[in-house]
N, C-alpha and C positions, 0 to 999 in steps of 0.2 A: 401650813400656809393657807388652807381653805377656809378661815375665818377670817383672811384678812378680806377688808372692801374698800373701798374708792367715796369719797364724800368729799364734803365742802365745810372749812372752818366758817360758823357764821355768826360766834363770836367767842372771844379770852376775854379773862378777869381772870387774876389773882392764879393766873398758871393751867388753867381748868380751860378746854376746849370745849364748847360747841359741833358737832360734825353733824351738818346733816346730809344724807343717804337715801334716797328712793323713800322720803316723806317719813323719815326716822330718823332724831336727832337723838344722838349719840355720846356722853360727856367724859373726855379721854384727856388725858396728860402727857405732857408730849418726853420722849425717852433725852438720856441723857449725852446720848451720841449729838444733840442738835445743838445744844452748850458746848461741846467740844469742838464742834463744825461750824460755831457761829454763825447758827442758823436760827431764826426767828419767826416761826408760827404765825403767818397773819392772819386776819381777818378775808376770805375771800381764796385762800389756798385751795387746791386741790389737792388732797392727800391719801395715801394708803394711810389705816386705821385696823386694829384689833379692836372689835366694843366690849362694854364689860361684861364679866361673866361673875357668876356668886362667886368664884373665888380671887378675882383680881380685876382691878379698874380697866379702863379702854385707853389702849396706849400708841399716841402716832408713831407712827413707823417710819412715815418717808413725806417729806415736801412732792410736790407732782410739779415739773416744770409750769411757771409763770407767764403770763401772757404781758404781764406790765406791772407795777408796781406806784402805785403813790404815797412817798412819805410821810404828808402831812394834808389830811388824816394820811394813818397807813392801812390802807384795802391795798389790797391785790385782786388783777384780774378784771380790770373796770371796762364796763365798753362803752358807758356813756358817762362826763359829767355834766351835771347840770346844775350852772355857778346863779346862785341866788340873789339878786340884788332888790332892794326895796326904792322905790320910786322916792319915798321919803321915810326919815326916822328908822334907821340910821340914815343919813346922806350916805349913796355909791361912793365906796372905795374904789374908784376906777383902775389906778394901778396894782392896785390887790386882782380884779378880774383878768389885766392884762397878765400879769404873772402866771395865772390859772388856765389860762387861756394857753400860755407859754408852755406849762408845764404839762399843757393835755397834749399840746402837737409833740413833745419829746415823747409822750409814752404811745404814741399810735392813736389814743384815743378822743374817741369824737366828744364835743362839747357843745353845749347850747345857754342860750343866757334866758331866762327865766327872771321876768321884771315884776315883784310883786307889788301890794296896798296901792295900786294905783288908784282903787278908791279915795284915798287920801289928795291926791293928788290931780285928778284927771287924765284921760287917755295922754293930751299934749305931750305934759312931762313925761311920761314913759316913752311916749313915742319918741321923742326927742334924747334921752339915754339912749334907747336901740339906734338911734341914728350916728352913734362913735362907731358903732357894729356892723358897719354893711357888711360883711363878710361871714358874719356868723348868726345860724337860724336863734330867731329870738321869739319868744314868748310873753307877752303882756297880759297878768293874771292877776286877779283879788281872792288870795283864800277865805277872807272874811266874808265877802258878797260872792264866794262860786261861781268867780267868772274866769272863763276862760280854761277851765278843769280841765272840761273833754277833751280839747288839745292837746296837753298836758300829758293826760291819761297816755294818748296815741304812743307818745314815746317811751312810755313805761312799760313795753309788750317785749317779755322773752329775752331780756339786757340784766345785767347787771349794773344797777345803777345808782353812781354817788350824788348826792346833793351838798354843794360844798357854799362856802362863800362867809362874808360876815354873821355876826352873833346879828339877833334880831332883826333878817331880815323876813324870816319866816317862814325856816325851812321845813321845823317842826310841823307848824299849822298848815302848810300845804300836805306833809304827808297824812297828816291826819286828815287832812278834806280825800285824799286819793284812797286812805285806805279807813273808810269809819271807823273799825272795828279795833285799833290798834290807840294804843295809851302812853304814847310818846308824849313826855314833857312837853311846853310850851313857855318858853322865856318871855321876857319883856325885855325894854330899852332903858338903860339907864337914863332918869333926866340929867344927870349931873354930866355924864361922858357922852351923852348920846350914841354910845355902842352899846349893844346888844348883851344880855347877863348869858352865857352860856349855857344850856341845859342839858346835854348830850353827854356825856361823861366819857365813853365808852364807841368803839365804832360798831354796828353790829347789823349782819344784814335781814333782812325779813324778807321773807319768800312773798312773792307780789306778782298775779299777772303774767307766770310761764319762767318768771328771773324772780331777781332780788332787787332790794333799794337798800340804799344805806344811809341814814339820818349819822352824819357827822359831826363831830363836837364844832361849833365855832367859834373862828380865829380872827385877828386882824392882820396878820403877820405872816408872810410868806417869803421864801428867801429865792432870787435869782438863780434858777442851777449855773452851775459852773459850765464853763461854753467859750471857745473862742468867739471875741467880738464878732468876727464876718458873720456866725453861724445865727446870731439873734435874728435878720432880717428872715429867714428862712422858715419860721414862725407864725410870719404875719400874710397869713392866705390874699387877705385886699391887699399885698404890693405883688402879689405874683404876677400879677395883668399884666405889670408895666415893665417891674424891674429889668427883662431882658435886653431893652434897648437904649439901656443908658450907656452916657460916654465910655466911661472907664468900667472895665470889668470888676473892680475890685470895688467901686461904687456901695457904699455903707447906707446911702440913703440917709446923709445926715444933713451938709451943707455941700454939696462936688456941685458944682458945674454942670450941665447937661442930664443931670440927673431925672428920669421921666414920673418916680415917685414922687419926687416933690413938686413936681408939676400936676400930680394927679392933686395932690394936696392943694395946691392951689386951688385947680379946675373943683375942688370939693368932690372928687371922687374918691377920696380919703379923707376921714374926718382929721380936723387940724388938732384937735386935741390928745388925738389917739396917737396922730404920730409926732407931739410934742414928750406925750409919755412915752414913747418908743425911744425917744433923743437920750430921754432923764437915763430908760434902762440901760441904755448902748452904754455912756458912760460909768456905770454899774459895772458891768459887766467886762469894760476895760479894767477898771480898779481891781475886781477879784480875779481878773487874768493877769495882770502884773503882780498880786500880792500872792499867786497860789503855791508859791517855794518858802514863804516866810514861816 
C-alpha cells in the first residue's frame, strides 16, 4: 500500500492515463474492476494511482469522490466555466449559452461569459450581447489585439478551469494569448457554414496559474438536462429579484397574470430575448418531461 499516491487525471486517449502528482505526471491504465463497475476515468478525476515500476505499468486503483461532473465536454471537478462567445463570425449561439449557463447552475458551478474578436466588431456589439446578461459577470476581450487579457488572467488563479462554447469563437487563441508557451491548435470558421472547424480533439487539462484550464473540443449542440418544467426557472439568477412576489405560487414565468418576471421583462430589467429563450426551453423541457417513460 505505500506506493500507492493521490493525483489528478489530466488527460485519456486510447485507454492510457495522464496523472498528475506533486509536479509528476504519471502514465497508468486504469484496472479492470472500473469496466465492471461502470465506471469511467475522466478527465479532471481525483484518484489513488500505483506509478509504474520496471516491472509493471502505473495502474488506477480507485475514482476519489467528484465535486461535479460535465458530460459534454466530460471534465470533472470544474469550478469555473467560461462560455466563449464571438461578437461576430461565428454569430452567438445564444441558446447554446443559455443551456450552458443551465447546465453550470445544476453542477454548483460558477460561470462567466467571455465576449471575443470584438475587434471585428466594435465595443457596441459586444456590449450589447452582454446586455441579454445582466445577471452573469462578463468579459469583453480581443485575443487578436490583447485586449482585455489582464482581466481575463484575474479569473484563471488557483481554479480549475473549462473553456466551452461554439467551434471558432476562439477559445484556442485566447488560451494561447493566456499561456504563450503552450501549442494548442487554432481553428478557423467555415465560410460555407459559418461555424467554427473544431480543433480540440481531446479534453485535457494543463496546469496554469496554481489550477488547470481545459481547452475543450467545440460543439454546437447541447441537450437540455432532464428536469421537471417548475425546476428550469430556478436557473435563471436575473428572475430570483422578482420571482417571489408573483400571484400564483406555481408561477412558470411564462404567460400567468400577476406575474412580477414578466414585468421586469417589460420594465427591461430582464432582457426580452433571454427570456423569449427561456419560453422556447420551458417547452423543451415539458416535451422530454412528458416523453421520459417512452
Amino acid at each position: 500500500m505505500s506506493d500507492i499516491k493521490i493525483g489528478r487525471i489530466i488527460k485519456g486517449i486510447g485507454g492510457f492515463y495522464s496523472v498528475e502528482s506533486h509536479g509528476v505526471i504519471y502514465t497508468c491504465k486504469a484496472r479492470g474492476k472500473f469496466r465492471k463497475d461502470e465506471l469511467t476515468p475522466t478527465v479532471g478525476d481525483m484518484v489513488e494511482f500505483t506509478p509504474p515500476h520496471e516491472t509493471h505499468e502505473g495502474v488506477l486503483k480507485k475514482l476519489l469522490d467528484r465535486k461535479n461532473l460535465m458530460i459534454r465536454p466530460r471534465v470533472a471537478n470544474i469550478d469555473l466555466i467560461i462560455i466563449v462567445i464571438a461578437a461576430m463570425d461565428p454569430p452567438p449561439d445564444y441558446t447554446l449559452v443559455d443551456k450552458m449557463l443551465i447546465n453550470a447552475e445544476m453542477m454548483h458551478t460558477d460561470a462567466i461569459i467571455c465576449i471575443n474578436k470584438h475587434d471585428l466588431t466594435g465595443k457596441k456589439v459586444a456590449e450589447k450581447i452582454a446586455n441579454q446578461y445582466l445577471d452573469i459577470d462578463t468579459l469583453i476581450v480581443s485575443a487578436h489585439k490583447n485586449s482585455g487579457i489582464k482581466q481575463l488572467k484575474k479569473y484563471c488563479q488557483d481554479k480549475t478551469i473549462c473553456f466551452g462554447g461554439q467551434s471558432g469563437t476562439g477559445k484556442s487563441s485566447l488560451l494561447n494569448v493566456i499561456m504563450p508557451d503552450s501549442t494548442i491548435e487554432v481553428g478557423e470558421v467555415s465560410k460555407k457554414t459559418k461555424r467554427g472547424k473544431h480543433t480540440t480533439r481531446h479534453a485535457e487539462l494543463i496546469p496554469f496559474n496554481g489550477g488547470y484550464l481545459v481547452d475543450t473540443p467545440g460543439f454546437s449542440l447541447l441537450e437540455l438536462p432532464m428536469m421537471e418544467p417548475n425546476e428550469l426557472q430556478d436557473y435563471y439568477k436575473d428572475f430570483a429579484e422578482f420571482e417571489g412576489g408573483c400571484k400564483y405560487k406555481t408561477c412558470r414565468h411564462d404567460s400567468e397574470p400577476g406575474c412580477l418576471v414578466l414585468e421586469a421583462v417589460n420594465e427591461n430589467k430582464i432582457s426580452k430575448e433571454r427570456h423569449e429563450r427561456y419560453r422556447t426551453l420551458l417547452k423543451e423541457a415539458e416535451e422530454k418531461w412528458r416523453s421520459r417513460y417512452d
